[in-house]
C-alpha positions as CSV (number, residue, x, y, z in Angstrom):
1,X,0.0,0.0,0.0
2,X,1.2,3.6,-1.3
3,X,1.0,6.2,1.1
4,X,-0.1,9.6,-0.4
5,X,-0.4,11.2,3.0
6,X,-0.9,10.9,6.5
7,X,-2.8,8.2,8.2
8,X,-5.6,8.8,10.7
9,X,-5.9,5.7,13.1
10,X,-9.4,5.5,14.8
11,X,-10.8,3.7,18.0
12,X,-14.2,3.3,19.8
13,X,-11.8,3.2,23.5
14,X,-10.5,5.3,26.1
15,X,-7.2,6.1,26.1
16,X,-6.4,4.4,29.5
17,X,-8.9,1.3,28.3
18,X,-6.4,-1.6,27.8
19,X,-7.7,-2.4,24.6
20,X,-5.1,1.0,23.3
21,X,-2.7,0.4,25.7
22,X,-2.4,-3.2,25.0
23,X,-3.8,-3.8,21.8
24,X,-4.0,-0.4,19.5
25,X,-0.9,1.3,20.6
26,X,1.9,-1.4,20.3
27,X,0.8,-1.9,16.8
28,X,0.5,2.2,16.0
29,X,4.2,1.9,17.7
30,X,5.0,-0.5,14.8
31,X,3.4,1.5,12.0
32,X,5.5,4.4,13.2
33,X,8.3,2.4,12.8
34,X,7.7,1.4,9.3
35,X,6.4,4.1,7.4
36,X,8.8,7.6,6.4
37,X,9.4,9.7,9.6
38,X,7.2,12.4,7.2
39,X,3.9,10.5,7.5
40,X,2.0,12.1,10.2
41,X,0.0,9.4,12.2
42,X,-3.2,10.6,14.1
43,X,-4.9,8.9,16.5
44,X,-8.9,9.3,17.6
45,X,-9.9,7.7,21.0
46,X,-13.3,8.0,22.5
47,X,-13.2,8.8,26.4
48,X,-15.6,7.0,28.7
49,X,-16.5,10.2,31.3
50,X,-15.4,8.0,34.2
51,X,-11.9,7.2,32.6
52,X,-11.4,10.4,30.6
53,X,-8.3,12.0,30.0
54,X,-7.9,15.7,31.3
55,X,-7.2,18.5,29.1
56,X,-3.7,18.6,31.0
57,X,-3.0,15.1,30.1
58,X,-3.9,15.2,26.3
59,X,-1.4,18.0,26.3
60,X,1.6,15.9,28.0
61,X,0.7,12.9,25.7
62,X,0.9,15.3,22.7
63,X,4.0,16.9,23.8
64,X,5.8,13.5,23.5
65,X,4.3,12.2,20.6
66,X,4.8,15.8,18.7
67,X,8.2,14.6,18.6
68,X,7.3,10.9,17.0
69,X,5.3,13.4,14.2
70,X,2.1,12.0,16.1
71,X,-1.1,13.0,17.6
72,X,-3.9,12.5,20.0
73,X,-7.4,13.3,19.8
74,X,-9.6,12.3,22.4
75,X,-12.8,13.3,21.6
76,X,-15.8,11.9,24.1
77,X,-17.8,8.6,23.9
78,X,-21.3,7.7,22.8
79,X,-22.8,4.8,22.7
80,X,-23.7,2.9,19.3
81,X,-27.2,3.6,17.7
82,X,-29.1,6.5,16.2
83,X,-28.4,8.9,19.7
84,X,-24.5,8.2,18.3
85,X,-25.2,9.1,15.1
86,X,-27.3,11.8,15.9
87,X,-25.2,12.8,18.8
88,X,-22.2,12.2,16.8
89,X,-22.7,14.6,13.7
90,X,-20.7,17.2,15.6
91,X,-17.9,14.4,15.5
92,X,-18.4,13.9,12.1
93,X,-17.9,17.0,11.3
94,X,-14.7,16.9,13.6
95,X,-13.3,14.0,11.6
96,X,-14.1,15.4,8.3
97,X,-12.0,18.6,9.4
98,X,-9.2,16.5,10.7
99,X,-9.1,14.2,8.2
100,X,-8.7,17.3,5.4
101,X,-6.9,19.3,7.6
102,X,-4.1,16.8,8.1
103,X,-3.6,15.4,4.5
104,X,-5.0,12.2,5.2
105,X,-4.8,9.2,2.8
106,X,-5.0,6.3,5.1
107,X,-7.9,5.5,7.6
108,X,-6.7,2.9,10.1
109,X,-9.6,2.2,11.9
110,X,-9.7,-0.8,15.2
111,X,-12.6,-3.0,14.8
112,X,-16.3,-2.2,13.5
113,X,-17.4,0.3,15.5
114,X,-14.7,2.3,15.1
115,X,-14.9,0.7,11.2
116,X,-18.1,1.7,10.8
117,X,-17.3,5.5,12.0
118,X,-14.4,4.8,9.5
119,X,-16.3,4.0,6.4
120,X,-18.3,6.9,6.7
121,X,-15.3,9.6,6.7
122,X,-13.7,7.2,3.7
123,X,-16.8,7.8,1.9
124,X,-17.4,11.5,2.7
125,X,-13.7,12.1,1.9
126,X,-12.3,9.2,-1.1
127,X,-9.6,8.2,1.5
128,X,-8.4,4.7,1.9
129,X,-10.1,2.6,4.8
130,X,-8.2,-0.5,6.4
131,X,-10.0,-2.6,8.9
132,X,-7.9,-3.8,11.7
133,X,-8.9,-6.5,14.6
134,X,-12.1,-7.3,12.2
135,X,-14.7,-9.5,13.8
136,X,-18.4,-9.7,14.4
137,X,-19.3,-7.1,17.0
138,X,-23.3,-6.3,15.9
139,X,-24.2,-10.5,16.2
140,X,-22.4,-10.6,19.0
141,X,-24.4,-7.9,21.0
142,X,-27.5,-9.6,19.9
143,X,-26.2,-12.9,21.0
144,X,-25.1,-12.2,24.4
145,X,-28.7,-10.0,25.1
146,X,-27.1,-6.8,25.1
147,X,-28.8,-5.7,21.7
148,X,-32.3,-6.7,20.1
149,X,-32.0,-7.9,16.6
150,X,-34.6,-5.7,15.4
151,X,-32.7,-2.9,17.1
152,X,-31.9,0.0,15.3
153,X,-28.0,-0.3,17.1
154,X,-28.4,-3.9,15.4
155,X,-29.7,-2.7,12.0
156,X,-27.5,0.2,11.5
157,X,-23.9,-1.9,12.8
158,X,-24.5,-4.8,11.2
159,X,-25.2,-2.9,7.6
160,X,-22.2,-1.0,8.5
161,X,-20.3,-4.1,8.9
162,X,-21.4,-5.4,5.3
163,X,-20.4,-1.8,3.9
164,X,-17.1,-1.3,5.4
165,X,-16.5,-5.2,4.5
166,X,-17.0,-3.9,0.6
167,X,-15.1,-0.6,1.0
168,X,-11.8,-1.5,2.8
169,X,-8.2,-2.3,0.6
170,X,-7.5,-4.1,3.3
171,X,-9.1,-6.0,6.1
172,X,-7.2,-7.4,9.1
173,X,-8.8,-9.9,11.4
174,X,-8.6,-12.4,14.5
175,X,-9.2,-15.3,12.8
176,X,-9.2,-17.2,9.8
177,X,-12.3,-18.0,10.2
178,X,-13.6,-14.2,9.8
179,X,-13.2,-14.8,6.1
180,X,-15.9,-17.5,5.4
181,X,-18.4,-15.7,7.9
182,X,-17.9,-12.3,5.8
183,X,-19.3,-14.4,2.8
184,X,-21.8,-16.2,4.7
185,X,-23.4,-13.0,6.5
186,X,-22.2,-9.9,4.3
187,X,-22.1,-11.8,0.9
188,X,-18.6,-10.1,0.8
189,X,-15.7,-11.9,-0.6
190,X,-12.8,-10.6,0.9
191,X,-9.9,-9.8,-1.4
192,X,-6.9,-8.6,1.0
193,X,-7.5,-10.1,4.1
194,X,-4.4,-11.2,6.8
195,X,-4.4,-12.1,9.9
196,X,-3.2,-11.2,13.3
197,X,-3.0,-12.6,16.7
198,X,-3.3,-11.1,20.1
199,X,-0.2,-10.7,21.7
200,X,1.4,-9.6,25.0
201,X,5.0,-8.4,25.8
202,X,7.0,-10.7,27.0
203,X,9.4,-8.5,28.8
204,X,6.3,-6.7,30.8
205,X,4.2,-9.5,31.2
206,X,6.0,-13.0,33.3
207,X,5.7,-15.1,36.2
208,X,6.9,-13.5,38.8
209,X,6.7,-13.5,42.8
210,X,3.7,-11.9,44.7
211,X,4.6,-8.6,44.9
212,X,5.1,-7.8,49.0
213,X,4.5,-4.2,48.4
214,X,0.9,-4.5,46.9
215,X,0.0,-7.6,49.2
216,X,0.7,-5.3,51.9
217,X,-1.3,-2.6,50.7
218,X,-4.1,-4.4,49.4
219,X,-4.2,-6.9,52.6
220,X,-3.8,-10.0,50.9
221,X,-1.1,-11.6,52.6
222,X,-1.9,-15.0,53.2
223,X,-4.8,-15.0,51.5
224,X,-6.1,-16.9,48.2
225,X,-6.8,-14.7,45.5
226,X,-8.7,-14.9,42.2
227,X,-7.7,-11.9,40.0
228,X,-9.7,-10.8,37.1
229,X,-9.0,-8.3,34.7
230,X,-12.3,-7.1,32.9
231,X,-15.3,-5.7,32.5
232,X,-19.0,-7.1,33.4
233,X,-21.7,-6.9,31.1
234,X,-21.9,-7.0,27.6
235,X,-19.4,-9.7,26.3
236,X,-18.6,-10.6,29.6
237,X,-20.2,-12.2,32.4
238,X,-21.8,-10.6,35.4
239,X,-24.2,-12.9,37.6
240,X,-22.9,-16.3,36.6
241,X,-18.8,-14.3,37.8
242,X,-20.4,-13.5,41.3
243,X,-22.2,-17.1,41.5
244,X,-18.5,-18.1,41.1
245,X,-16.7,-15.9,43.6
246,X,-20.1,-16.5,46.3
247,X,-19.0,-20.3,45.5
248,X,-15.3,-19.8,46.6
249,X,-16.4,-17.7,49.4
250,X,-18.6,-20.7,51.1
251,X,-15.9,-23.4,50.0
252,X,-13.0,-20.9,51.3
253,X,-14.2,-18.6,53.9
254,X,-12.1,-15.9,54.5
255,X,-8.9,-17.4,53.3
256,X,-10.3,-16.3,49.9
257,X,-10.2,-12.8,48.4
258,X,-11.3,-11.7,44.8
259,X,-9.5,-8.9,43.0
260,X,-11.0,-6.9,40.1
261,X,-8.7,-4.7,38.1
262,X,-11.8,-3.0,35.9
263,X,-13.3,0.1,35.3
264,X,-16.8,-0.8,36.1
265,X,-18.0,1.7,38.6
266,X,-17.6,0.7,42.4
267,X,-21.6,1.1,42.7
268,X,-22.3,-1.8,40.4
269,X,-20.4,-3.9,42.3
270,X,-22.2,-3.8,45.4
271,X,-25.1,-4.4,43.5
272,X,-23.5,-8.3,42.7
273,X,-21.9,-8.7,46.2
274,X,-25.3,-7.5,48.1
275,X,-27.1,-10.3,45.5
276,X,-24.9,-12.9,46.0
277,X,-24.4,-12.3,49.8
278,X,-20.9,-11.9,50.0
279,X,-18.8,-9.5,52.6
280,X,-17.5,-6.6,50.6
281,X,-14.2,-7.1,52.0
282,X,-14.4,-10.1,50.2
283,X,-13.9,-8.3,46.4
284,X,-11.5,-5.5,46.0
285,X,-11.9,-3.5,42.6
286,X,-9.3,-0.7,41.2
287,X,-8.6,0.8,38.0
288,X,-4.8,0.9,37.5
289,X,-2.9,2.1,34.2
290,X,-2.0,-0.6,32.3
291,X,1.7,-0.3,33.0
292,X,0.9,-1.1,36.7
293,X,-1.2,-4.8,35.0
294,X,2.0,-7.3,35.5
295,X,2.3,-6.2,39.3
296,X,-1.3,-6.8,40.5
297,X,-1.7,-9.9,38.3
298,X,1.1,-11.0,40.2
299,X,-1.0,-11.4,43.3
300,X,-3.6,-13.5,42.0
301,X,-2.9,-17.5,42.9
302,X,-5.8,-18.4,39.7
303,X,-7.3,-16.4,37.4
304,X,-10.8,-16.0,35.2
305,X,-11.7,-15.1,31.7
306,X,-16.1,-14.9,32.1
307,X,-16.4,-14.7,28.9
308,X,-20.3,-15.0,27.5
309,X,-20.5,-17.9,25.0
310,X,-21.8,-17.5,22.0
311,X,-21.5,-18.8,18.4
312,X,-19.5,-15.4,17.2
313,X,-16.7,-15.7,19.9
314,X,-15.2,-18.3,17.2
315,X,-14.1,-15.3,15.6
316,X,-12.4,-13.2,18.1
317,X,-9.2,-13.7,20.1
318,X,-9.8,-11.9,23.6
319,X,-6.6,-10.6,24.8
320,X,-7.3,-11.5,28.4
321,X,-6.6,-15.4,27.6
322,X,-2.9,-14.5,26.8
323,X,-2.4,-11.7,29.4
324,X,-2.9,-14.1,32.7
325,X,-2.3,-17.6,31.3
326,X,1.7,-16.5,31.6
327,X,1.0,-14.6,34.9
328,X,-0.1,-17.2,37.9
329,X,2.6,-18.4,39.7
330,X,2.3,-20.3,43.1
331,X,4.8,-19.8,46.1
332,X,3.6,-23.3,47.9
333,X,6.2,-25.3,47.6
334,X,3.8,-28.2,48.5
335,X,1.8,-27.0,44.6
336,X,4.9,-28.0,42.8
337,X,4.5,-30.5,39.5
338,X,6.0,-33.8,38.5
339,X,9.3,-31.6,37.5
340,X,9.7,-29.8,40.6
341,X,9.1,-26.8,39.1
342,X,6.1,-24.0,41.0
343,X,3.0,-24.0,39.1
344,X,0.0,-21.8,39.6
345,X,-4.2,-22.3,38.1
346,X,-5.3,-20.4,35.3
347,X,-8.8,-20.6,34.2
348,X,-9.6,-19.5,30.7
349,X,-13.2,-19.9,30.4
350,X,-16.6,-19.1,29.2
351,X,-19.6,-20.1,31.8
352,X,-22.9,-20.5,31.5
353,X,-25.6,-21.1,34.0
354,X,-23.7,-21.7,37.7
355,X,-24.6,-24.8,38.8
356,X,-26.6,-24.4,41.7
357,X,-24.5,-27.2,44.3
358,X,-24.2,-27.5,48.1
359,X,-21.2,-29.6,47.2
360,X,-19.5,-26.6,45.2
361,X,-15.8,-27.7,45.0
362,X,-13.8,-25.1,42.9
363,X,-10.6,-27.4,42.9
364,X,-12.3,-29.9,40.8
365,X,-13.9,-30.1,37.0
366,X,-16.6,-32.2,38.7
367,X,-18.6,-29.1,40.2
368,X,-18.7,-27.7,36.7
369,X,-21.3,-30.0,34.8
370,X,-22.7,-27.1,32.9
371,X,-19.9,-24.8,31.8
372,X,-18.7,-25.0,28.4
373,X,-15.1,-24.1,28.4
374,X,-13.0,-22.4,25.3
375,X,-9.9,-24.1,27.1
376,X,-9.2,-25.0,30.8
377,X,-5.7,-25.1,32.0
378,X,-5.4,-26.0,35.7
379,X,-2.9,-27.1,37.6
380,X,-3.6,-27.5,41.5
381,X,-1.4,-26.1,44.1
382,X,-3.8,-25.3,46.7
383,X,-2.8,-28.5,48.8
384,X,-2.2,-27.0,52.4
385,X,-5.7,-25.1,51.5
386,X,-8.3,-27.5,50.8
């Protein structure tokens, strides 16, 4: 691909969200890398209000990328249907003016909502769309109840999806598999398509030991911790997670601690510790900047992907299954395998209905008739704890 310009790279996240930290800006690092230190890269993020960047903050960001020929725009989040698009004209409008204003030939856009954002400037403008981390996001929200398929958020994604699927030079997914659904649903046969998979950095993100400092802080010494890092709702399980952590609780007591490294508002929380009848010492919740991940990962002695699952997860890889599968180490030395070596339990799953048990063991497969699993790799360690 020819670059007559600059390229404009657009996401439907917040700036702190991991999804850029983790997953947009390593590969914007690349780009950087590649094309002519004359190609201007922009990038458009859309700020949650309760992770927002501050004016101040945009500015220091921009200071240090002004010197990589880069730029952030953070402009503010709405939610996908006609309030977005209606809401969103001003933004529009904004993109429009950026996208003429800085010369650009390239639209770089991070899955379909941000695609579908995408295809519109492309069209309004004759720029070049590419589609990056491209898999089903309008089934998806139908399939896991969040959106009605006769939804106008449905209706106007999904036609988006097709569109964008027609427009793009290039198209960039998840998975193989991305390329027979775009036939099967859009009717679209996909002409440049490649395909990437999620990755993590290996020097960040190791097995390490429990870090004393944050044990300390977070009072979790001695304790046995399941550490999530997540969202609920949506994609991602909410009731069926707290079934699970009320069902460690009773088998643990207060040996047992849950630690949420999310964004989802304190408030909501409660609602699923008051439900399940937990203590709400029981489940400690932060939002830390990505860079801080590794440490706090590091306390957790197992770990859960909730994942909702439904047909159109075959085409996605979530992140989250490579982040803590390399992260869970044990410091019992009575949890050590066949080869001596410490081992930890990592649970990459997607659950559906808890099983309602008195006999609720979460050491063992047997208390887990009803899950349907993606992949579950456990190793036991907990033998001074059961």
């Amino acid at each position: 691909m020819k670059l007559g310009g600059n390229i404009l790279i657009l996401t439907h996240w917040s700036y702190k969200d991991a999804l850029i930290q983790t997953y947009t800006l390593p590969y914007v690092e690349i780009i950087r890398k590649i094309v002519p230190a004359e190609v201007k890269i922009v990038v458009i993020t859309a700020e949650q209000e309760r992770v927002a960047l501050q004016l101040s903050e945009v500015d220091i960001i921009n200071a240090e990328w002004g010197k990589e020929n880069m730029q952030l725009i953070a402009q503010p989040y709405k939610r996908f249907g006609w309030r977005k698009i209606f809401a969103g004209i001003a933004q529009l409008i904004a993109l429009y003016k950026v996208t003429r204003r800085n010369k650009v030939a390239v639209i770089h856009a991070f899955c379909t909502p941000a695609g579908g954002i995408g295809y519109i400037i492309s069209k309004l403008t004759g720029k070049q769309l590419v589609i990056d981390s491209y898999e089903p996001h309008a089934e998806s929200m139908v399939e896991t109840g969040s959106w009605k398929k006769t939804g106008l958020a449905f209706k106007i994604l999904f036609w988006l999806e097709k569109k964008l699927s027609e427009r793009a030079i290039h198209i960039i997914a998840t998975t193989v598999g991305m390329k027979a659904y775009a036939k099967e649903k859009y009717n679209v046969d996909l002409k440049s398509f490649f395909v990437k998979p999620a990755c993590i950095d290996f020097e960040e993100f190791y097995p390490r030991e429990k870090d004393e400092v944050l044990l300390k802080k977070l009072q979790l010494n001695e304790k046995i911790v399941c550490v999530y890092a997540g969202k609920l709702g949506g994609t991602y399980l909410r009731d069926e997670l707290f079934d699970f952590v009320k069902g460690c609780y009773d088998y643990w007591g207060d040996r047992f601690r849950f630690l949420m490294l999310t964004s989802t508002p304190r408030p909501e929380i409660q609602q699923q510790i008051k439900r399940v009848g937990l203590p709400e010492n029981i489940v400690t919740s932060r939002f830390v900047k990505h860079s801080e991940i590794p440490r706090y990962l590091s306390l957790g002695d197992f770990g859960i992907n909730p994942q909702v699952p439904v047909p159109s997860k075959r085409f996605g890889s979530p992140i989250k299954n490579f982040w803590t599968s390399y992260l869970m180490k044990s410091k019992k030395k009575s949890g050590q395998d066949p080869n001596g070596e410490e081992v930890g339990w990592m649970v990459v799953c997607k659950i559906v209905p808890f099983p309602k048990r008195t006999n609720f063991d979460p050491l063992s497969l047997s208390s887990f008739p009803r899950w349907s699993c993606s992949g579950i790799y456990i190793r036991k360690f907990f033998t001074n704890n059961e």
